[in-house]
Each structure stands twice: as C-alpha cells, then as structure tokens.
N, C-alpha and C positions, 0 to 999 in steps of 0.2 A: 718341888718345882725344878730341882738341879736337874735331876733324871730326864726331867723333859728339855730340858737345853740341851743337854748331851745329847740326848736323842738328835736334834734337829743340827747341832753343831756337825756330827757324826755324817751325818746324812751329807751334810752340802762337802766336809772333806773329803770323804774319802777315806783311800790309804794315807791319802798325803796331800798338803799344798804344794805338787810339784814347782810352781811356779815363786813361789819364796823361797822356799828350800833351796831352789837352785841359786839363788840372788842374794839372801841374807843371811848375813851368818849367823849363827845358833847363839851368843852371848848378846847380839846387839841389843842394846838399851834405845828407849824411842818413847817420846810423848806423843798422844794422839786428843783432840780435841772433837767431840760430834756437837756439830753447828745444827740448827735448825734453817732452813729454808723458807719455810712457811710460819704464817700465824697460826695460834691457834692454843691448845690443850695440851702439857706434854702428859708421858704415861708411858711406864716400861723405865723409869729410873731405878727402882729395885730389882726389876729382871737386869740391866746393866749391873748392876753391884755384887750381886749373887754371882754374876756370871765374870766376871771382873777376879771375885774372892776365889772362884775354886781355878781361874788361871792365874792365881798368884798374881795381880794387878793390883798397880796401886790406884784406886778411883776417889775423883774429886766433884761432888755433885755441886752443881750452880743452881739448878733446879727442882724440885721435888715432882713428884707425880702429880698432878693435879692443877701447876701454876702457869697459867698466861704465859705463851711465849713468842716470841716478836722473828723476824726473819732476820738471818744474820745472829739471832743471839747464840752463846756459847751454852750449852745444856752441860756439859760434862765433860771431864778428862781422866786418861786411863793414862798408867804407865810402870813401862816395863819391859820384857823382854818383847822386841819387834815381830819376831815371828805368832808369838801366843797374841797378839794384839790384831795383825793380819786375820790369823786364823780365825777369831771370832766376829771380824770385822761384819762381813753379809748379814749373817745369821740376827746378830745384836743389834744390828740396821734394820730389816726387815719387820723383826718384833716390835720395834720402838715404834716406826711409823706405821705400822698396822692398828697398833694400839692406840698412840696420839692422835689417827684418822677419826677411831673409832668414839673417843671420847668429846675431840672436837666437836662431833658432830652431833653426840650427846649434849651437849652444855648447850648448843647454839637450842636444840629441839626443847628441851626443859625450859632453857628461859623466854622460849616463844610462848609454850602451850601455858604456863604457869600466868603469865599476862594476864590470861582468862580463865584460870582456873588455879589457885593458888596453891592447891593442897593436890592437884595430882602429881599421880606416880610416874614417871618413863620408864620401859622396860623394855629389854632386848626379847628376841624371844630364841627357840632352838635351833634357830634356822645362821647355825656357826662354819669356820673351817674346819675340816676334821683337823686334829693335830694342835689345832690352838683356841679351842674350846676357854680353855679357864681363861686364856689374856685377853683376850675376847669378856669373855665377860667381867674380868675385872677393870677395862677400859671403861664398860657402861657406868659403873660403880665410881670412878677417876672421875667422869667427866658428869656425877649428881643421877644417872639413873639408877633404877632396878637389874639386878641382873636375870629376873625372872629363873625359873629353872633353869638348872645346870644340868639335871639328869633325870629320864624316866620316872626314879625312886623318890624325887623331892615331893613331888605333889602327885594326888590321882587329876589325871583331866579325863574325861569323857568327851573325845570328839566325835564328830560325825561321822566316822568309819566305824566306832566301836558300835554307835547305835544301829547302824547298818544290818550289821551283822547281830545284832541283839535281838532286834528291833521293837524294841520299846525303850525308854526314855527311863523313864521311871522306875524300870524292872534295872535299866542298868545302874543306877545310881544306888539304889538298893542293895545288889550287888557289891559294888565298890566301897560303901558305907559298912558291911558286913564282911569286910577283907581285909581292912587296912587298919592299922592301928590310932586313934584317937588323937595320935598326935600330929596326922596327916590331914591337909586341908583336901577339900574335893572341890576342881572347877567344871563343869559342864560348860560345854561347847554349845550355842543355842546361834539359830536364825529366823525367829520369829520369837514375836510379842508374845505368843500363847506359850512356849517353849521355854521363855525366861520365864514366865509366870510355875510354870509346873516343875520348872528346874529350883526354885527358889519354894518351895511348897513342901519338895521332898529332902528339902534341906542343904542344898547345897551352898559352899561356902562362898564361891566366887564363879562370878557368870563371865563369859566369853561373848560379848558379843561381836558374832563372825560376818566380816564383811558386810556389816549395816550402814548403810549411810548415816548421815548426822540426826537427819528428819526420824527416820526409824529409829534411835537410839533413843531419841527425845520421847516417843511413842510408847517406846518398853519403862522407862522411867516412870511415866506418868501412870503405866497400868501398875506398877509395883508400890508405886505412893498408895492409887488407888485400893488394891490388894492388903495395905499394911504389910508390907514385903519389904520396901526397899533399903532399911535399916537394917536388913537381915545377910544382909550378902554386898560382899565387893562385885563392882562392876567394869569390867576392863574390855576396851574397842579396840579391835586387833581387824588385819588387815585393809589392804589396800589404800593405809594409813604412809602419809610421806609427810616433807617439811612442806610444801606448801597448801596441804589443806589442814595439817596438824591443831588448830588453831579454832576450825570449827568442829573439830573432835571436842578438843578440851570446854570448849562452851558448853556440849551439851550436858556436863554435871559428869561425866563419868569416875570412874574413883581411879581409873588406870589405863595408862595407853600404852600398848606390845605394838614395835615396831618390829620386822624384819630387817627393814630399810638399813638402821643400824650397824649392821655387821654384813649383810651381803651386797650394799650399796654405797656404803661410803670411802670416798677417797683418802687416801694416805696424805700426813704428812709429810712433807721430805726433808730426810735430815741424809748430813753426810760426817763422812771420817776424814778430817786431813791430820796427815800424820809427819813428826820428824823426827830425825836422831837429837839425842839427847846426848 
C-alpha cells in the first residue's frame, strides 16, 4: 500500500512544495488535527497511519475505520515536522473522504436492503477509479459490503460481449469450466429467464442477473425453484440498481446485489486539516 501513497503523494508534489518551502522552515514542529465536516462512516484511518509512519509522524487516532462520525468531530492528529505534514496534507484528505463517501454510502444501502432481505450481500462492482482501485474497495468492506472482484483473475464471468463473440451460451461456459482452475467460481451474465435456466444447468456457480427489473427477477426465481436449480447457484441483481429502488431489489430473494452506484456515484465526505505550531 506505501508504494501506492508515494505514487499519488509524488504526483500532486512535484519537485517541490514551492509554496512551503518558501514559508516554513525545515525543523518547524506543528500539530495538525483532520475534523470531519460531515456525518457519516469514516475509512482511510490506516492509509492515515501508514502514511503518517513512513513520514516519520507522530499519529493519534480518535476513530477507527468503520466508526460513526458526527460533524465537527475530531478523526485524528499527526505531528511533527510542519512541512512533511503540509506535504501529505491533499493527497491524505482526498483518500480519506473518497473513501468515508464511499463506505457511507455502503452502510446507509446495506441497512436499507437488509430491512427486506436479511441475509443479503452489497457489493461494489469494477466500475472503480483507475489509481484507487484497492481504497475503493476496501471502503465497501468498512462500510458491511462485498468488495466484489478486484481483478479480471478473481472470478471467470461470462458477459454478454464474450457470448457475442462466441455465440453460444453453453459452449462458452464449457469453455471457461475447462480453463480455469477448480478453485475458480464461474458467474454468467444472463438477461432472460430461459438464460438463467441454461446458465445454471451447465453448472454455473453464480448468476448475474443483468439489468432485470424486480418482476423479472421474481420470474427467474420461480423458474429455477421450479427447475430444482435454485439452490444451486448464487444469484446477484446488478444494474441500474440505486438507493432508491434498492429495496425492491432486495425483496425479490436475490442472494446479492452489485451496485456501480457505489464508487462512481457517491459523494465524499468532507474532512479538513487545521494545523498549528507546536
């Protein structure tokens, strides 16, 4: 994870924080305090610490990842040299509330859908920033979801492009099933009733169902009861799924619900940095 802070620290400096450098001198000592602004989830207190440790700061958590926090509350304090403090100030800001958005927004959709369906899953899906891929998905994780895939190589899916280009169903999954290793789950991507049925026949471990409304999802259910199918396969409702119809998603029994919404729709936290000499 350091490699990747660097990376992003690196990026926003520069050669140099001209604008410190020219103002503070190199020994000053300085406490710094990140307030929260908002309610909500915090998340990013360990990217804070890590990132703290390798600037030689001394860090004082009030809150852990995961805990309730109020507007006005104090989340954390670093301290130490003023300019290493400045320096990481944006970067360690940005991540933090990127992340606390992201989980916020998780907890609130989990304890909506779960109202109606106790035992499902929330899960993010691929659809991340480039660059902050893993804090992204370890916000869904902070804030009670699934992180769904992280990469290519976690799961096979079969979606609708690959059968495209296949074109057969059944031939592809056969495929897929004869490539990968055992320890690999397979989801097929389906948009029809007959499609979950043949997807679950040829073995697949977990169904996708894409962009069906609630009625149609209730419809594939009831054909895979009918089938003696539906104990056989996870079933997960993906797209054009948000927080306010989340709710008749999770009624209809599904066993998982993949938002986008999650990571390329939701609002940040705002926290901020006041800092002073010590």
């Amino acid at each position: 994870m350091i490699d990747m802070i660097r990376k992003l620290i690196k990026e926003d400096v520069g050669f140099e924080d001209i604008t410190t450098n020219a103002l503070i001198e190199a020994g000053l000592e300085a406490e710094a305090e990140i307030i929260s602004r908002d309610d909500g989830i915090i998340a990013g207190v360990e990217v804070a610490e890590i990132t703290c440790d390798d600037f030689n700061l001394d860090f004082k958590p009030y809150k852990l990842d995961g805990d309730k926090i109020r507007e006005n509350e104090i989340i954390l304090s670093i301290k130490g040299n003023a300019r290493h403090i400045l320096l990481i100030e944006r970067t360690l800001l940005n991540i933090m509330m990127r992340m606390s958005g992201i989980a916020t927004t998780t907890y609130k959709l989990v304890q909506k859908a779960r109202r109606y369906n106790p035992n499902v899953i929330i899960a993010g899906t691929r659809k991340t920033t480039p660059g902050l891929q893993w804090w992204e998905k370890q916000a869904i994780r902070i804030g009670g979801g699934d992180t769904h895939r992280f990469r290519l190589d976690d799961c096979a899916m079969i979606k609708d492009n690959h059968v495209s280009l296949i074109g057969d169903l059944e031939e592809a999954i056969k495929k897929v099933k004869s490539y990968i290793s055992f320890t690999k789950k397979i989801e097929v991507e389906v948009e029809s009733v007959e499609d979950a049925i043949l997807a679950a026949r040829c073995g697949a471990d977990i169904i996708l169902l894409d962009n069906m409304g609630p009625s149609l999802i209730k419809d594939v259910i009831k054909a895979l009861e009918r089938e003696n199918l539906r104990d056989n396969v996870i079933l997960e409702a993906s797209g054009g799924i948000k927080p306010d119809n989340i709710d008749e998603y999770a009624a209809t029994g599904v066993d998982a619900i993949s938002m986008g919404f999650i990571t390329h729709s939701t609002p940040v936290i705002d926290l901020s940095l006041e800092i002073s000499k010590i």
